[in-house]
N, C-alpha and C positions, 0 to 999 in steps of 0.2 A: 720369633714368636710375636715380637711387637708388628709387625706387619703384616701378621696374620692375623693378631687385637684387628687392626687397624680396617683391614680387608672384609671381617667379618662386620665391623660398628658399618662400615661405610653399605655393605651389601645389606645390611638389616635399615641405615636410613634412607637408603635406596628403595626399598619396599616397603616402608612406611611413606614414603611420597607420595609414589606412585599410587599407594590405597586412598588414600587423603583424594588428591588430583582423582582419581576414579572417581570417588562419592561425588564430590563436587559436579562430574560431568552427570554425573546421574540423579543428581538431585532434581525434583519437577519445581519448575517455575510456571504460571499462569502465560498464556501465549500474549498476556497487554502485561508482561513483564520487559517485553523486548520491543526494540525500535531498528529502522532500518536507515542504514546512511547510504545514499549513492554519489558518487565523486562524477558531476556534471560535467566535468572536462573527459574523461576515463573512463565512465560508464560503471565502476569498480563498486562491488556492494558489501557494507559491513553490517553486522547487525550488532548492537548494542544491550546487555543489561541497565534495565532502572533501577535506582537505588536513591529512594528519600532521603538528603541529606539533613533534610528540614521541612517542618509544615507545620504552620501555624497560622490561624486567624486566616484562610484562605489564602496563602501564599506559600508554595512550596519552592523548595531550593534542590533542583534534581542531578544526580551526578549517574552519568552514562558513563557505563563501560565496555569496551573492546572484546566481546567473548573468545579473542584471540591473541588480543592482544593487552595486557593489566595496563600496560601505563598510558594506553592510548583514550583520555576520556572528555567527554564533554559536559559540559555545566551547563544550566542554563535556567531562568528564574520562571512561576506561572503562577499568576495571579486569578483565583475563579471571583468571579462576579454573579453569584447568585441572580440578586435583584433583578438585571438584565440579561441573565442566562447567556452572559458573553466568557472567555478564557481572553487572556492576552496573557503576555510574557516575551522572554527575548532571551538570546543567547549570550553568554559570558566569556570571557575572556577572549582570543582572538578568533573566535568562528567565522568561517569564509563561507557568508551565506549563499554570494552568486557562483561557488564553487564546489556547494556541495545542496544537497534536496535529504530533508527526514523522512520519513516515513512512518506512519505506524503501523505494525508487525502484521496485522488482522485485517490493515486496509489494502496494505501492498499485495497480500495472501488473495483479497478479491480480487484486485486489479488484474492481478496477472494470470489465475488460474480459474476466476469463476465460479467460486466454491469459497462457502462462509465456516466461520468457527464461532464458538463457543467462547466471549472472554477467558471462562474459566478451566479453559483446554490446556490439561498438564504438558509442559514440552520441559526437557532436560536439555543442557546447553551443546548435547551432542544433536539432541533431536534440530536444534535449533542451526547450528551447525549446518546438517544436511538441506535442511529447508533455503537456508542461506546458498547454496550452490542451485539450488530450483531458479530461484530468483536472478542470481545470476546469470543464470542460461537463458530468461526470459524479458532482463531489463530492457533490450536492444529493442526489443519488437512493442513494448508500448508507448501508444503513442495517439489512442483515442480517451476521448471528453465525455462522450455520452453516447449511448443509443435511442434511439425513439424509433418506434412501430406506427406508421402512418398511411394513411388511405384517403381518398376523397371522400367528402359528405355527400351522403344522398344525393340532395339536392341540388350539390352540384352539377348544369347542364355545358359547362362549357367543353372545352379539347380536355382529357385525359392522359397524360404519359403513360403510365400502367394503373392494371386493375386489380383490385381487390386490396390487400392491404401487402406492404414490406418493410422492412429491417433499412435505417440509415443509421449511419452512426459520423458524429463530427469531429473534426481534428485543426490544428493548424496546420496552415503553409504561408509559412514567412510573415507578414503580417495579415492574413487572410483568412478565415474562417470557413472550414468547406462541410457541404452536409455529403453526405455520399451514400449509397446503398451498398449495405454489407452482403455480397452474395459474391459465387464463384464463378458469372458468365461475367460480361459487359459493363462496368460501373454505370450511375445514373448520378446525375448532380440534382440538386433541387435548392432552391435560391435560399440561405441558410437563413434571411429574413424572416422565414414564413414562419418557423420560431416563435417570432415575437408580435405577429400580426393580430388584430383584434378579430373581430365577427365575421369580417370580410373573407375572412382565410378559406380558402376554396378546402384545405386539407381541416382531418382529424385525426388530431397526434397526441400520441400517449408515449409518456417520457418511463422509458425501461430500467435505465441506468443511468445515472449523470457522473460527473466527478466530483463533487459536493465542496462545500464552503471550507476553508483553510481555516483552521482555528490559531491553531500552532504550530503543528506539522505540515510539512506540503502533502500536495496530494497524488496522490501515483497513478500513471494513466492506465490505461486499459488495454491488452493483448488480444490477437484476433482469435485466441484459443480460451481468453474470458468470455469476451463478447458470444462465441459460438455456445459457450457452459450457459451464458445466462440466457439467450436464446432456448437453448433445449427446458432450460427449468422454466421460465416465463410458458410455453407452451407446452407444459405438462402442469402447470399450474400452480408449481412451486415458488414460493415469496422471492422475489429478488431484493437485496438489498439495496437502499438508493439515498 
């Protein structure tokens, strides 16, 4: 009889857990609830819950967790600077910053797929979960900076390489800076200078996409299957985010 007490206590707090554990997966969290960890050595993607541990006087004390793993969490302090509309802050305890890149949840989600969200886009830590496997299957292949759409001016009467207007997007190689035309025949280089040329500049270039300024998080590059998304929406006239 007692082990049948025992059998029954143990199968009812067996299904009291697992209900508990259900809500929790189910519960919606905001999609700038979650951050994204990638292991730079591995290529390996986690995604993280936030949790204010503290904030006060513009300084919060945030504790990231593991949506996979509870004991696996990172710390780390952010200081907002109003006056100067700057953020700084740094990481706590022993975080290996050249062994691991952060990301945040809404920026990674451009970079890789080309397609924006809503800060206030309910995601539940399963939904979150599945996303986390997208990401994964897409981290290997980013690995662009920016796009720009450029053409010659008018005015310009000198040699022409091609006409009318096209799609370059730049990336590193090694320590080298390349612009390149994003298309499916033949690559085209173009001197990645011209970028930063004054009046002289034979081109007219309009910046589509960049990979934007580092506040706290790093920044996550861009896939040739974002690049193509923001292409389609730039010429359909849809806002790109930049």
């Amino acid at each position: 009889m007692f082990s049948l007490k025992k059998t029954l206590f143990s199968n009812g707090l067996r299904v009291n857990i697992d209900a508990k554990k259900e809500q929790k997966e189910q519960k919606n969290y905001r999609c700038s609830d979650f951050i994204v960890r990638r292991n730079t050595k591995t290529n390996k993607i986690s995604v993280y819950h936030i949790e204010v541990a503290y904030n006060k006087d513009s300084i919060a004390f945030i504790k990231a967790v593991n949506i996979e793993k509870e004991n696996d969490i990172i710390w780390y302090r952010i200081e907002i600077l109003p006056a100067v509309r700057r953020i700084t802050g740094k990481y706590l305890d022993n975080y290996d910053m050249e062994e691991n890149e952060m990301y945040d949840f809404e920026d990674a989600w451009f970079k890789l797929f080309g397609n924006t969200w809503n800060s206030n886009t309910k995601l539940s830590k399963k939904d979150a979960l599945e996303i986390k496997e997208k990401f994964q299957k897409s981290i290997s292949e980013a690995k662009f900076d920016s796009l720009y759409k450029i053409k010659y001016k008018e005015q310009y009467v000198g040699k022409r390489e091609f006409e009318g207007s096209r799609y370059f997007i730049t990336y590193s190689k090694g320590k080298n800076h390349v612009l390149e035309s994003f298309d499916s025949g033949h690559p085209m280089y173009l001197d990645y200078g011209i970028l930063y040329y004054g009046e002289n500049n034979p081109f007219q270039i309009e910046e589509i996409a960049k990979l934007g300024k580092r506040r706290f998080f790093d920044k996550c590059r861009y896939t040739p299957k974002a690049i193509k998304q923001i292409i389609k929406n730039h010429e359909q006239g849809n806002q790109t985010r930049i």
